[in-house]
Each structure stands twice: as C-alpha cells, then as structure tokens.
C-alpha positions as CSV (number, residue, x, y, z in Angstrom):
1,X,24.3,87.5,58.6
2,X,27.7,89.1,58.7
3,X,27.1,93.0,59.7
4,X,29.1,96.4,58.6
5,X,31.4,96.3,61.8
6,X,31.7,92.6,61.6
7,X,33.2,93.0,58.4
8,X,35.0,96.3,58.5
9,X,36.8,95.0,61.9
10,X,37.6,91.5,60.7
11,X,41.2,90.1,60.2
12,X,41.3,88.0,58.0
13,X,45.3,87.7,58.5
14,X,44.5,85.5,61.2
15,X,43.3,83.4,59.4
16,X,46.5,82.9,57.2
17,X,48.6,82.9,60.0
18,X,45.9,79.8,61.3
19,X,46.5,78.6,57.1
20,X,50.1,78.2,57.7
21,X,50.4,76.5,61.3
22,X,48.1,73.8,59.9
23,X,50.3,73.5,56.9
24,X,53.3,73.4,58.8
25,X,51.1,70.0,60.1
26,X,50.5,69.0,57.2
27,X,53.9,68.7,56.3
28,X,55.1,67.1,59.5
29,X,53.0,64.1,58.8
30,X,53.8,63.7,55.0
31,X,57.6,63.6,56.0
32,X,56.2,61.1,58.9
33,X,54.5,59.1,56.1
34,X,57.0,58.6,53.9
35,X,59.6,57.8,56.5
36,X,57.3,54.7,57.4
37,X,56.3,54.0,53.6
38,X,60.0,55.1,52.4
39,X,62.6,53.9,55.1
40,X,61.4,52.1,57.6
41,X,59.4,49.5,56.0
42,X,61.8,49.5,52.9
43,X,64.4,48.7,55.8
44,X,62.4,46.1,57.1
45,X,62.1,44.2,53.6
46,X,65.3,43.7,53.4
47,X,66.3,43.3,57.3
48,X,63.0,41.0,58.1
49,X,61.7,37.7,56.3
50,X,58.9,35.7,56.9
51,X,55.2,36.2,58.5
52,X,56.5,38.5,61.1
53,X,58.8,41.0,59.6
54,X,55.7,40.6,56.8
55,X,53.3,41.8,59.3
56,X,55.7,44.6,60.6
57,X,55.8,46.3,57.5
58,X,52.2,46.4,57.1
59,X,51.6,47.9,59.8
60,X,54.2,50.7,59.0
61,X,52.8,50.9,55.4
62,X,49.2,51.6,57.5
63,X,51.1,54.2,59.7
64,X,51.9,56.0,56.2
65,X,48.5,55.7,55.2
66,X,47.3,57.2,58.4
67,X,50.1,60.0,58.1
68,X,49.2,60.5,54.7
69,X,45.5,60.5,55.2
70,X,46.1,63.6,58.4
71,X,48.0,65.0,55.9
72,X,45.5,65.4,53.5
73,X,42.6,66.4,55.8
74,X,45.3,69.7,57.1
75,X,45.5,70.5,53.5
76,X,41.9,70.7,53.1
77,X,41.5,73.0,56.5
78,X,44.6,74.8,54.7
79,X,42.5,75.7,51.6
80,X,39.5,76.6,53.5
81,X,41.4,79.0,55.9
82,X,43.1,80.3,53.2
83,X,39.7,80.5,50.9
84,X,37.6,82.4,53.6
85,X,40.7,84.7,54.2
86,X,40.9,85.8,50.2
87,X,36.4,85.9,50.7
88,X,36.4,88.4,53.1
89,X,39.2,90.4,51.8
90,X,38.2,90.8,48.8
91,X,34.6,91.6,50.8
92,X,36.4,94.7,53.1
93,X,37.6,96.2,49.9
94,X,34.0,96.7,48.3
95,X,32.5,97.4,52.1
96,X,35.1,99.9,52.0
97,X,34.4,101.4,48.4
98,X,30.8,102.1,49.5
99,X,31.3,103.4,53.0
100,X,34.0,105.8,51.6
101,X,31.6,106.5,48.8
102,X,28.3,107.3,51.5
103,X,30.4,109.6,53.1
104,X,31.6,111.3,50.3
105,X,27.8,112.1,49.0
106,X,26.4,112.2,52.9
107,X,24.6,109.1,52.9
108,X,24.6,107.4,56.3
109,X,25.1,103.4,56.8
110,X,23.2,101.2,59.4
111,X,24.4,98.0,61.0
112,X,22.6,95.7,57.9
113,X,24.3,98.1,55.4
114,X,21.2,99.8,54.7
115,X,21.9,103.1,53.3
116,X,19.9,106.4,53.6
117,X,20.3,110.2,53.5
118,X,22.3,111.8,56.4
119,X,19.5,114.8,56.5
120,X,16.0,114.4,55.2
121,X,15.7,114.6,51.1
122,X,13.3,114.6,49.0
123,X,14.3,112.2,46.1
124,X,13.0,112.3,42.9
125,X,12.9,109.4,40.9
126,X,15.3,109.8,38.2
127,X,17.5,112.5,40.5
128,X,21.3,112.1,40.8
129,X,20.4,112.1,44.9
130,X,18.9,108.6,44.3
131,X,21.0,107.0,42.2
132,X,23.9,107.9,44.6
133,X,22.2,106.1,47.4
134,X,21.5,103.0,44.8
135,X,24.3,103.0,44.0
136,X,26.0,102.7,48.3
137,X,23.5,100.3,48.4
138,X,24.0,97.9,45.8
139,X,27.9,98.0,46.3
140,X,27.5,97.9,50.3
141,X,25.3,95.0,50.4
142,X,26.8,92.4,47.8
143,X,30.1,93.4,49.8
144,X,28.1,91.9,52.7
145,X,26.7,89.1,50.9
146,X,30.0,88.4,49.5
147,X,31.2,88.0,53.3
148,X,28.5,85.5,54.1
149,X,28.5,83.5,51.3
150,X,32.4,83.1,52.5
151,X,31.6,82.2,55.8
152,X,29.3,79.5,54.7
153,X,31.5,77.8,52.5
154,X,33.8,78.2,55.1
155,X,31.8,76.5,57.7
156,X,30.8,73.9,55.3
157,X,34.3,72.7,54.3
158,X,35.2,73.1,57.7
159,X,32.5,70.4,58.4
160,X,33.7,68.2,55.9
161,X,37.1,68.1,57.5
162,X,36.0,67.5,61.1
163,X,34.5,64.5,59.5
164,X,37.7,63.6,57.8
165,X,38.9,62.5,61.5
166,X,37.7,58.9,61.1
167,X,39.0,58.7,57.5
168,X,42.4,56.8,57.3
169,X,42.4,55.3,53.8
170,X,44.1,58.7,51.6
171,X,42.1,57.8,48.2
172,X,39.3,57.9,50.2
173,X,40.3,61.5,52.2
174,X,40.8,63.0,48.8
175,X,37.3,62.1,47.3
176,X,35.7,63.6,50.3
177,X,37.0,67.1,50.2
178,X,35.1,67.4,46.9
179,X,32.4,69.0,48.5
180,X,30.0,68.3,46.0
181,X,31.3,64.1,46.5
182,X,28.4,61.6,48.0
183,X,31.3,60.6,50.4
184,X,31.4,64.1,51.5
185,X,28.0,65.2,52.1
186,X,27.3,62.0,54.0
187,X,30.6,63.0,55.9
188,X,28.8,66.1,57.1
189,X,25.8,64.0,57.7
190,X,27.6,61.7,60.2
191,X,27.4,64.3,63.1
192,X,23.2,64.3,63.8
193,X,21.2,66.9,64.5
194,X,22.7,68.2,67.2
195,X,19.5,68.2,69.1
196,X,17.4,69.6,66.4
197,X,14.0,67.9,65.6
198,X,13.5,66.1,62.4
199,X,11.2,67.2,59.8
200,X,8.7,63.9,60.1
201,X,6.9,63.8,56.9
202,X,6.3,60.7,54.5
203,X,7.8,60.6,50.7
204,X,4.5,61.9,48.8
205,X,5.1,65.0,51.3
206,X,8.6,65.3,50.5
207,X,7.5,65.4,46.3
208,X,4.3,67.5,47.2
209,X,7.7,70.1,48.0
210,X,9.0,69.4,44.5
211,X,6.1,70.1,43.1
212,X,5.1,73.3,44.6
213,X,8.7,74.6,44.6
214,X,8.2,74.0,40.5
215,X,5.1,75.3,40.5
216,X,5.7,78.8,42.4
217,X,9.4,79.5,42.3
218,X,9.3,79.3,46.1
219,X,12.5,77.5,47.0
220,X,12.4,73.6,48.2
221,X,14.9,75.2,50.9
222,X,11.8,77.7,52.5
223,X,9.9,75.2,51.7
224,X,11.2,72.3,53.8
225,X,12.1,74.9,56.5
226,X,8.1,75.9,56.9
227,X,7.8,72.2,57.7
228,X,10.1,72.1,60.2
229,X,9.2,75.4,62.1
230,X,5.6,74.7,61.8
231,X,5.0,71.1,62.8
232,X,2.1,70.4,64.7
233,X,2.4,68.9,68.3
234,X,1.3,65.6,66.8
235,X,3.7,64.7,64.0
236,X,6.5,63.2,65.4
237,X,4.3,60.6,67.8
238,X,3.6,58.3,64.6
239,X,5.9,57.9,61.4
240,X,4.6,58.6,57.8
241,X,1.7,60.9,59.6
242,X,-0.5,58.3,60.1
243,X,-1.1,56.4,63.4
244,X,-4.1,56.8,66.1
245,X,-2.5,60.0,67.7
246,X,-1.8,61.7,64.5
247,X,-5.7,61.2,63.5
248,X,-6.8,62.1,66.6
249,X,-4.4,65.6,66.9
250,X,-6.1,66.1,63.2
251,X,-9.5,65.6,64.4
252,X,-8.1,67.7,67.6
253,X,-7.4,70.5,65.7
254,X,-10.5,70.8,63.2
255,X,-12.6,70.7,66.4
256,X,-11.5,74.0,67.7
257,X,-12.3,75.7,64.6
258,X,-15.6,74.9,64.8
259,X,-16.2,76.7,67.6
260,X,-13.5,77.2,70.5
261,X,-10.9,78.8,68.4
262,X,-12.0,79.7,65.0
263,X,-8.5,81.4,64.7
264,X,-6.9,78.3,65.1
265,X,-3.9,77.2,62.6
266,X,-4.4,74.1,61.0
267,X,-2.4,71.3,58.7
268,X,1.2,70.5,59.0
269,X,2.2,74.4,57.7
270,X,0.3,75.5,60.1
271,X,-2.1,77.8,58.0
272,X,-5.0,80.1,59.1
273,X,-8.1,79.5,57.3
274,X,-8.2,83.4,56.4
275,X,-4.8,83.4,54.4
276,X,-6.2,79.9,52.8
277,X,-9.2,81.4,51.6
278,X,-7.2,84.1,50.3
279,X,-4.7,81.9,48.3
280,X,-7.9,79.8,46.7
281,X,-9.8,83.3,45.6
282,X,-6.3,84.3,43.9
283,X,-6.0,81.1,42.4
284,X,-9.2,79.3,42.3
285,X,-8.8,77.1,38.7
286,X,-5.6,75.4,41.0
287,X,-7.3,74.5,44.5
288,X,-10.4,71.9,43.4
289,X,-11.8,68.9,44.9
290,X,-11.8,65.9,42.7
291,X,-15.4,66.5,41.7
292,X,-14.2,69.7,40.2
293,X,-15.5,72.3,42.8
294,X,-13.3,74.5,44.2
295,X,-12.2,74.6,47.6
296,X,-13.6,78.9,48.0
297,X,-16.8,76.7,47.7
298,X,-16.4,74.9,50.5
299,X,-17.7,75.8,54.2
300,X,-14.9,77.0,57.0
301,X,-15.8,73.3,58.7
302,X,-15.1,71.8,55.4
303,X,-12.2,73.7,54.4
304,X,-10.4,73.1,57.7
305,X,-11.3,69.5,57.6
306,X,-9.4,69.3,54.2
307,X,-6.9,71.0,55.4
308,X,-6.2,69.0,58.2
309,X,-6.6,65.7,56.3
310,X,-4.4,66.6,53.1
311,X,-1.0,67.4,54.0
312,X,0.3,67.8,50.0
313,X,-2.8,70.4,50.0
314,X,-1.2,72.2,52.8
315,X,2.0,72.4,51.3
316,X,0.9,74.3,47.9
317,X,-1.3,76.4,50.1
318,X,2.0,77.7,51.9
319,X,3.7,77.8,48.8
320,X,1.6,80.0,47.0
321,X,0.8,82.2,50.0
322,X,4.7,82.6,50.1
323,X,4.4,83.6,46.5
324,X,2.1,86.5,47.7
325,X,4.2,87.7,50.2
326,X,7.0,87.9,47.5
327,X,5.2,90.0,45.6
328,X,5.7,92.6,47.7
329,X,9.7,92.6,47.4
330,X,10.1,95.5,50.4
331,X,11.0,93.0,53.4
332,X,10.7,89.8,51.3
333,X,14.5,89.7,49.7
334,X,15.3,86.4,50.9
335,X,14.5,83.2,52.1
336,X,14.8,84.2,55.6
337,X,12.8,87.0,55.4
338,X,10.3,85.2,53.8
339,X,10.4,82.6,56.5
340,X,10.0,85.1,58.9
341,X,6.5,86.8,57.0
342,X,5.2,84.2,56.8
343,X,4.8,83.8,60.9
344,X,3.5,88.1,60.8
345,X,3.2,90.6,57.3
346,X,3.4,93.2,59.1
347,X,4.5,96.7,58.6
348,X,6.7,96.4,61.5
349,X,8.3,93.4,60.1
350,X,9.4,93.7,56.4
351,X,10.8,97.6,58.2
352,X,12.8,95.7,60.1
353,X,13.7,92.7,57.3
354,X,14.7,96.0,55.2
355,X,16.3,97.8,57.6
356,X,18.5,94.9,59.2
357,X,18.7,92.0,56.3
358,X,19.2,88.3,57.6
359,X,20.6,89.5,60.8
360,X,18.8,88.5,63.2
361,X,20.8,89.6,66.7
362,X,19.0,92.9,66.5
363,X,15.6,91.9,66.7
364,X,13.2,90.9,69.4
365,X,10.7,88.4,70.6
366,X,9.1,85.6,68.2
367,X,10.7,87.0,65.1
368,X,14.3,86.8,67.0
369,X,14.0,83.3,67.9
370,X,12.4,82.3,64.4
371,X,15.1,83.5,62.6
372,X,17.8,81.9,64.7
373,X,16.2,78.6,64.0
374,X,16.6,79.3,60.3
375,X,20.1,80.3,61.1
376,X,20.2,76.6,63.4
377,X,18.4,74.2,60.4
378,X,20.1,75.7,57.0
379,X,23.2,73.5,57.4
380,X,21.1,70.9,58.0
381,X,18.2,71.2,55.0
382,X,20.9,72.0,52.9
383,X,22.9,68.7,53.6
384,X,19.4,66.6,53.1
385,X,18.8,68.3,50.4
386,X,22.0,67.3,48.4
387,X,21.8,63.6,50.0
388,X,18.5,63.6,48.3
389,X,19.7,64.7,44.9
390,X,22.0,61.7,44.7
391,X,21.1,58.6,43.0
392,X,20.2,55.5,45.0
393,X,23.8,54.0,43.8
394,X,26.0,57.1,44.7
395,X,24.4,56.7,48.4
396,X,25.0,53.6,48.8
397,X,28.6,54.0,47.5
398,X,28.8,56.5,50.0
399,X,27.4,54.2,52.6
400,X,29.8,51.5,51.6
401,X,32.7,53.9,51.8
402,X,32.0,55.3,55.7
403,X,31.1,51.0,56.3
404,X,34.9,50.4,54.7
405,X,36.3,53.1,57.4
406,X,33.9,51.8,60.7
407,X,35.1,48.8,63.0
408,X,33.4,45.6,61.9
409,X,30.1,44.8,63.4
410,X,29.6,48.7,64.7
411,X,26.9,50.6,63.5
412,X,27.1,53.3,60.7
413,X,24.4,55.8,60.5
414,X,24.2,59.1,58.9
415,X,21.2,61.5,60.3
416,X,19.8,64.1,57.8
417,X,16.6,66.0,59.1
418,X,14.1,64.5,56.9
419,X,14.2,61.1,55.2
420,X,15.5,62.3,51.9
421,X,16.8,58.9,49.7
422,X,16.8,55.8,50.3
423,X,20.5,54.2,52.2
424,X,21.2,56.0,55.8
425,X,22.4,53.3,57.4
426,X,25.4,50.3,57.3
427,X,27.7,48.0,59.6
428,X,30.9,48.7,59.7
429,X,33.7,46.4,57.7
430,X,36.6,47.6,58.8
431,X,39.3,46.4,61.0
432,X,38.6,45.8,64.7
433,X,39.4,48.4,67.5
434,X,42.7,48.0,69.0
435,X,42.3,45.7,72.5
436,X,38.7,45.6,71.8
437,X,36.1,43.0,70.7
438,X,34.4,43.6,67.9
439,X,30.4,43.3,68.5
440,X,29.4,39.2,69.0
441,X,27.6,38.0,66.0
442,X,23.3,37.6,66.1
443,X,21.8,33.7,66.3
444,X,22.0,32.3,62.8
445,X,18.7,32.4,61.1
446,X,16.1,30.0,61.6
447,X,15.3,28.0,59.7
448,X,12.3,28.1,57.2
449,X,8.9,26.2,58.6
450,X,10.7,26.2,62.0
C-alpha cells in the first residue's frame, strides 16, 4: 500500500522521461521494419529470382515482423509509463488538497493517511470539528487508493509486456496488450509462481468458493487467499485431497482434539472449533447434516470430525465467519484486513488495520509476514481468477496462440496457483531454434491388441 510520503515525494516525471526513451525505441525498430518490409525485400524482388532470392526475402519480411512486433511491445511499456505517471499525478494533487486542508483546520496525518486532531477534542457527532476531519479523511485516503490502484495496473501491464518478449507475430502482440485478452492473461501466466506454493484443492472445492462468495458477499479473492495461507501440512502430498497421507493428516488432526490439543485448528481453512460453533449458533437453519440436524447439535469429536472430512463445509464456515468479522467495519475495510483478522480479532489488530491501512511495512510479527504474503499471492489469484472466467474455447485459443509462438516439439505450460479451467498446457508449433534440434519425436503408438 502506497503511504503519504511515498506519494507526496514521488516523481512521476521520471517516469515520462522513461515514457519517452522507450518511444524513442519504439520508433527505431518501426523505421527498422519497414526498411526490411519496404526496401530491402522490395529490392530483392526485383534484384533476386528463384528459390533463393525467394527465401531471402522471407526472411527479411520476418525481420519486419520481428521489428514490428518490439515495436509494438515498447508502445505498450509507453502507455503504461505514461498511464501510471498521469495515476499518481493526478493522486499528489488530491494528497495535497487534504494535507493542505488538515493543516489548515489542525488535523494531524499519519503514515496510512489516517487523520486525527492535532490536540485532544471532544467531537460531537454532528459538530463542524468532525466533519472537517471526515472530510481530510475521505479526500486523503481515495488520494492513496487512487495511487495504488495506479501502481497495480501499472505492474500488471508491465507483466503483460515482459511476456510480450517471446511474441514475434505483431497481430498477435497487439491482441495481447488487451489486458482483459485470453492471450494476455495466459501471457502473465507463463512466468510460474515464482516459488510460491499452489493452492491444492479439487474442482468441487474450487465451486464450494463460488458458492460461498454468492452466498456471503465475501470475495472469491479472500476467499481463495484463506486457502492458500491456511493449508494444512498435508495437502499438497496427494492431488484432489484424497490419497493415504491426506486421510491419515485428517485423522491426524481430529486426534489431537480429542484430547492432546483441544485448541487445535482443523479443515483446510484452518478453523478453531470455537469460532465454528459460533458461526453454526448465528446461522443454525444453514449448517445441517443431511438427516436435518444441525451441526450446534453435534459433539466437539463429531464436529471436528466433519470438519476435517468435508472440505466445501470448511469453506462456508470461513466465509461466514469472515462475514462476522465484517460486521464490525473498524479494522475490517478491506480484503487484506480481513485476511489478516481472520488469523487474530483483536483490539490490537483492527487499531493497527485502522491506523495503518494495507500497509503492511509498519507492522510486526505474524501479522507482518501474513500480510506480505497477501501482498506476494494477489497477482497471482488474480490472474487464476480471470483464466478461470474464460470459456474452455478462449483458453485453448490462448493455448494455441503461445503453441504458434514456441519452437516445435518444446513444451508450453502456463502455471496459475490453483487449477482454475480446463487447457494449461501445449507443444510448441513454431519454427525451430536457430542451430538447434528441435526435440526427437516419441515411438509411434502401438498398435491395438499388441
């Protein structure tokens, strides 16, 4: 989260200065391109007959496209340069409105923007005290929002463009910096995890987050990043959640309950069996067993054994226990925040989710670290997320589209953090690297009944 002196000491002039070195680029390699399309290869036409001087042209008319294709890319870190320049800008100016405004009425401004009375006051609720401070606040913190939101797109196109590097056919360069183009979010795809663990959960898990996100409000996003900050020890040892050590960290778990560690978390989110008896007395007509009983019926050992053996289960639980802690809104703004409460509601906590926002440099200890894995996985949920929404057609056009750009016979594989859609991976059907083989072909098939 971009703070008060991040954004009242940025310069965003540097990056137009940046904005206009890569469109000087740019423009150096479309004057390249049409030199090979325009004049050399025109020169060769007429200069050249036959298979050879044939050949010689098209490999100038690939040079263009190549040229052509840089081109394009540079344009596309043009307009993001350019774009997060005019974002934070236009950012400073309403940061500045509201500190110039706090000082004028002696409000004070902390590092998050939060905004509070220089000396103590006693506010009233319709005083003109309190709507002054409302009024530094609201203008002081969408200027800071306004920053990050820049930043993010920023980031995000910037993504895009790094994997715009492989790219060499130009229709294909200019589909991708649509952001919102199948081509593109598998582009930002192609780069992996960057040592970040998957979230390993099976399809019905995946739409048990649909679901709960529909039926609470509570974001898929939050949602999906619970799963991935809460995953038990087990999960990632058998796919799907089912194999021999998945049962047997299951039966592992519901064990210590029963008498080593009452305390003990249980189910993929990771849940307490206090705060899930607490969700089920709030909404008892939703949690029932299939013989219509509810789950507040059910002993601790029982309850912790369903738990643990009904993953979906666990994932309404967590929503609606998010859902409570929203309903408290002092701490609980955001996503982040929300991620963060739902490892401590404390006191101490939503103070210091009000008094510093999403940033999460000044805090300590668990809460530090848990929010700079939110920070770590957004990028990434956000990417599955949209890979997700596609159709099964639009993914595999994408598929077919990196496969068109890749070596024949090399591998194409795309990585989001959970197994959202169907198509994540291809063989390349391009031409073959320069002075290298291309991959040997397998054994044919054998032969059926052989």
């Amino acid at each position: 989260m971009v703070s008060v002196n991040d954004l009242d000491t940025a310069k965003p002039q540097q990056w137009r200065d940046a904005a206009d070195d890569v469109l000087r680029a740019a423009k150096q390699c479309d004057a390249l391109a049409s030199y090979a399309r325009d004049e050399i290869a025109a020169t060769l036409r007429q200069c050249w007959v036959g298979d050879a001087g044939r050949a010689a042209r098209d490999k100038f008319v690939q040079h263009a496209d190549d040229y052509e294709a840089a081109a394009l890319a540079l344009r596309g870190m043009t307009r993001a340069y350019d774009d997060l320049a005019a974002g934070i800008e236009a950012a400073q100016r309403d940061l500045q409105s509201g500190l110039d405004y706090a000082r004028r009425h002696g409000l004070k401004v902390d590092e998050s923007g939060r905004v509070d009375f220089a000396h103590a006051t006693v506010l009233g609720p319709n005083s003109p005290e309190r709507e002054q401070l409302q009024h530094a606040q609201t203008v002081i913190s969408g200027a800071l929002v306004k920053a990050d939101q820049a930043d993010r797109e920023a980031a995000r196109a910037l993504r895009t463009v790094e994997g715009l590097t492989n790219i060499t056919d130009p229709k294909l360069v200019k589909e991708a910096l649509d952001g919102n183009s199948p081509l593109s979010i598998a582009l930002r795809l192609d780069g992996g995890l960057d040592g970040v663990h998957p979230i390993n959960v099976p399809p019905n898990v995946l739409n048990a987050v649909k679901l709960a996100s529909a039926e609470t409000g509570i974001s898929r996003k939050l949602l999906l990043a619970i799963l991935w900050q809460e995953q038990q020890w087990y999960q990632n040892h058998n796919p799907g959640l089912r194999g021999p050590l998945t049962e047997f960290g299951r039966f592992f778990n519901w064990g210590l309950t029963l008498y080593p560690k009452p305390d003990k978390s249980l189910g993929i989110t990771h849940m307490k069996l206090p705060t899930a008896r607490s969700v089920i007395e709030e909404f008892p007509d939703r949690f029932r067993l299939t013989d219509g009983r509810s789950l507040g019926d059910l002993s601790d050992a029982e309850l912790a054994a369903e738990i643990e053996a009904d993953p979906e289960l666990d994932v309404r639980l967590s929503a609606h226990y998010l859902a409570q802690l929203r309903e408290n809104p002092y701490g609980a703004d955001t996503d982040k925040q929300l991620f963060t409460l739902y490892a401590a509601d404390t006191p101490d906590v939503r103070e210091k989710n009000e008094q510093y926002g999403d940033d999460s440099d000044p805090r300590g200890g668990d809460i530090k670290a848990r929010g700079r894995n939110w920070d770590e996985i957004e990028s990434h949920v956000d990417d599955a997320m949209a890979w997700e929404d596609l159709t099964d057609e639009e993914r595999a056009q994408a598929i077919g589209q990196l496969e068109s750009q890749t070596p024949a016979g090399h591998h194409v594989s795309i990585e989001p953090i959970y197994r959202a859609g169907s198509q994540t991976t291809g063989t390349g059907t391009g031409k073959p690297e320069p002075g290298t083989p291309s991959p040997s072909p397998g054994p044919p098939p054998t032969p059926p009944g052989d």
